[in-house]
Steps between C-alpha positions, in 0.01 A plus 500: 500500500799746559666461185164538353470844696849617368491397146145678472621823670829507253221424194325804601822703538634410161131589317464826675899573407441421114163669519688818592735460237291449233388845543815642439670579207888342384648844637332499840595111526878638377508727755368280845753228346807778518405587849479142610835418316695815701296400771697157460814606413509713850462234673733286391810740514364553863492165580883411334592834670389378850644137411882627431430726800456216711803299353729769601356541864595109519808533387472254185585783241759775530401908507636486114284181447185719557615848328537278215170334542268865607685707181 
């Protein structure tokens, strides 16, 4: 009965998604999939950033290690 619950509630989530988007035009679709992409991108350089960070607090990289890495 729970999986039942979950796959109907991401069903409904999906439809009401690609309803939205079918009332948008390629630009407007261009656009939300830029922001989601720099959206992304931020991320990941924050996460790698925070990773190397916490390399060289441990003392498995050298201070050059991670200018090399954060350039």
């Amino acid at each position: 009965m729970m999986m039942e619950k979950i796959s109907t509630v991401i069903t409904w989530c999906i439809a009401v998604v690609m309803a939205w988007l079918g009332g948008m035009d390629l630009k407007d679709v261009g656009t939300l999939a830029g922001i989601a992409l720099g959206i992304l991108m931020a991320f990941i350089s924050w996460y790698y950033k925070r990773k190397t960070y916490r390399l060289l607090a441990s003392g498995r990289i050298t201070r050059e290690e991670y200018e090399s890495a954060n350039r």
